[in-house]
C-alpha positions as CSV (number, residue, x, y, z in Angstrom):
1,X,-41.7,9.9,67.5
2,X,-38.9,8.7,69.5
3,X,-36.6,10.5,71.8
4,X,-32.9,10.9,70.2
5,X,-31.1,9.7,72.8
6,X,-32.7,6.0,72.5
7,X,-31.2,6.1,68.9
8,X,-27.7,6.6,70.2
9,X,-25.6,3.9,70.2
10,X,-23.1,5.6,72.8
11,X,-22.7,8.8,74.7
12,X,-20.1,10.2,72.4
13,X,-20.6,13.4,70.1
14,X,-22.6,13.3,67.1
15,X,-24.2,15.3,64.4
16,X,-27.3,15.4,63.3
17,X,-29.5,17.4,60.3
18,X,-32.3,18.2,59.2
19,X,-33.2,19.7,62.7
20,X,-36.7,21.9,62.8
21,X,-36.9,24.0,66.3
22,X,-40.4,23.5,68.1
23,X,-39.9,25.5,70.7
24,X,-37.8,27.7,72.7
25,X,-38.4,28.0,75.4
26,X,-36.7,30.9,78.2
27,X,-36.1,31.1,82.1
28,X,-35.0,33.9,84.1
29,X,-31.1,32.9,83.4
30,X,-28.4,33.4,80.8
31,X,-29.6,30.2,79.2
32,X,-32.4,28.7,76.5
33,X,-33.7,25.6,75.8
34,X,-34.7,24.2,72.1
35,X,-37.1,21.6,71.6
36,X,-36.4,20.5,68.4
37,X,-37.0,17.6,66.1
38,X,-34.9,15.6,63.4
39,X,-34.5,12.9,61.2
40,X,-31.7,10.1,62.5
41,X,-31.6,6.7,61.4
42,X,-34.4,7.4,58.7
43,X,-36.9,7.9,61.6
44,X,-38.3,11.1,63.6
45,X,-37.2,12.2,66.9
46,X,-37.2,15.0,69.3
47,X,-35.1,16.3,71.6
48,X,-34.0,19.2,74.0
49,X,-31.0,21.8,73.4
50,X,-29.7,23.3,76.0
51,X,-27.6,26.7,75.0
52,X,-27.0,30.1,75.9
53,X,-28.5,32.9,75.0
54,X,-25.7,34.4,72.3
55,X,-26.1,30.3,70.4
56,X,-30.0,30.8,70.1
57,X,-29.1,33.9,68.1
58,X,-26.6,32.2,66.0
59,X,-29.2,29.3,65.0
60,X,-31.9,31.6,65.0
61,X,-29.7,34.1,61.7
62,X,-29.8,30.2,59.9
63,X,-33.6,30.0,59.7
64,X,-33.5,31.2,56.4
65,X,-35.9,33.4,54.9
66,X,-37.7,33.5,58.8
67,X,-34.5,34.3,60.4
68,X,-35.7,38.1,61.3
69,X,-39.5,37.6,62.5
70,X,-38.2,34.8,64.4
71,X,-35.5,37.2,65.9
72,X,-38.4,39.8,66.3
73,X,-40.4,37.4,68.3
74,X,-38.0,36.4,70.3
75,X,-36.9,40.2,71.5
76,X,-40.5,40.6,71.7
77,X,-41.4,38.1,73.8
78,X,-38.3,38.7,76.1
79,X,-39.6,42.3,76.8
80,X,-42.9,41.6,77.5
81,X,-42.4,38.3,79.7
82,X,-44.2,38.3,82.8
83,X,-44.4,35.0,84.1
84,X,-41.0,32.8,83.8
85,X,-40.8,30.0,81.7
86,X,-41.6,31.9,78.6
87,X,-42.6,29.2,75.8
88,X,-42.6,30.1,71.5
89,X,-43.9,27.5,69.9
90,X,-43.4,26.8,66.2
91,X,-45.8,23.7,66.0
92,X,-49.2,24.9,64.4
93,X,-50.1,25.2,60.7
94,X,-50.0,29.6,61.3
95,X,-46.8,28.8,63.2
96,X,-45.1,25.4,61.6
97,X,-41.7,24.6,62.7
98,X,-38.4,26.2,61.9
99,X,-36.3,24.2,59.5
100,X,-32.7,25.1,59.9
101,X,-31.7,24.2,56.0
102,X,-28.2,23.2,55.1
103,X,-27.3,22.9,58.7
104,X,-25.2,20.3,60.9
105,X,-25.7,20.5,64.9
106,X,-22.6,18.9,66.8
107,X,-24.4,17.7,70.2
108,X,-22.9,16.3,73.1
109,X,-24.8,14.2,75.8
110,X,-26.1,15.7,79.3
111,X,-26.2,13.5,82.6
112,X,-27.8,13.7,85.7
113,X,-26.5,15.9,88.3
114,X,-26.5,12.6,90.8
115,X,-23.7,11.0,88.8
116,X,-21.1,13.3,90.2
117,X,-22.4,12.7,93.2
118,X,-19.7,11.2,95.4
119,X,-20.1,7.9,96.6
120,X,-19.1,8.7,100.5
121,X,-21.8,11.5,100.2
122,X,-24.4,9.0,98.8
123,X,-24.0,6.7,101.7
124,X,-24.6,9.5,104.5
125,X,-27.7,10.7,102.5
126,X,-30.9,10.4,104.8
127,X,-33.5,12.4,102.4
128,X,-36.6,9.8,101.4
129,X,-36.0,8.3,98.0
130,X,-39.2,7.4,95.9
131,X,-37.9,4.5,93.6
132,X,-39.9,3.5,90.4
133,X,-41.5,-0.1,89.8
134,X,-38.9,-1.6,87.7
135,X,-41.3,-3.1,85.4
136,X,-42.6,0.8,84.4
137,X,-41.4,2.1,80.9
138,X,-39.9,4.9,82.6
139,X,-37.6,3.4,84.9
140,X,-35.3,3.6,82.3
141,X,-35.4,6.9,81.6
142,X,-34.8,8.2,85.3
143,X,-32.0,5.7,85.7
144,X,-28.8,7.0,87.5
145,X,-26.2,7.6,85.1
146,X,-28.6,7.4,82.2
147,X,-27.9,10.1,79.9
148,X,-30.7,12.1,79.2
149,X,-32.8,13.5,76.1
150,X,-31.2,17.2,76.6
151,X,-27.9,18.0,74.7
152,X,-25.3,20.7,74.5
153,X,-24.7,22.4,71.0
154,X,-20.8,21.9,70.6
155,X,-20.6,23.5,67.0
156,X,-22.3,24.5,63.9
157,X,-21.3,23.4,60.4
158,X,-23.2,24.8,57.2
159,X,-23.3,22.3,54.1
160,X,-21.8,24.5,51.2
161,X,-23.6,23.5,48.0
162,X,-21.6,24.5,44.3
């Protein structure tokens, strides 16, 4: 499986289908990630969605017929949560993943923090600096100004069938 943002072919909004959540997985803030995957390009791939809270809900009522023990376990495991992150994972044969039918996701690409960062700043920065051997597969990935595998839900569309 291969990570959506490889199959991108720029950093501009997109849609995808066919998504099935994996995960979700909560912190101690307003916010949520999904770790979904999808079918782009007529090939697999995963991905991270970052969203708050009040969007989980939302893509959570689309599940279908699992909509309401999904939104059960999710208010259950929010107030029983001792230890922060709290992971639900949809990824078993008892628990298979959570097909979100009819359903278009409008994503939009994340970046890393440091490519804001200003340029005068960057020179005056003294803090040790670990760099990767170039040759490694996973330079790439932690590349400055790469944009990452995480992406922000810009809006829902349903497919309407007659």
């Amino acid at each position: 499986m291969r990570r959506l943002i490889d199959a991108l072919a720029d950093d501009t909004d997109f849609f995808i289908e066919q998504v099935q959540i994996t995960a979700i997985v909560f912190d101690n803030s307003d916010d949520v990630t999904i770790w979904a995957t999808t079918y782009f390009d007529q090939e697999a791939h995963f991905f991270h969605l970052g969203l708050p809270f009040q969007q989980l809900d939302l893509l959570l009522r689309l599940a279908g017929g699992r909509a309401e023990a999904l939104q059960e376990d999710v208010a259950d495991a929010l107030a029983t949560v001792r230890d922060w992150p709290c992971l639900l994972e949809y990824n078993t044969e008892a628990n298979p993943p959570v097909s979100l039918p009819n359903v278009a996701l409008k994503l939009s690409c994340t970046y890393p923090a440091d490519l804001f960062e200003d340029d005068e700043d960057a020179e005056d920065d003294d803090t040790f600096d670990i760099s990767m051997n170039a040759d490694s597969e996973e330079a790439e990935e932690y590349e400055s100004g790469q944009p990452h595998n995480i992406f922000y839900l810009e809006d829902v569309f349903l497919r309407i069938e007659p």
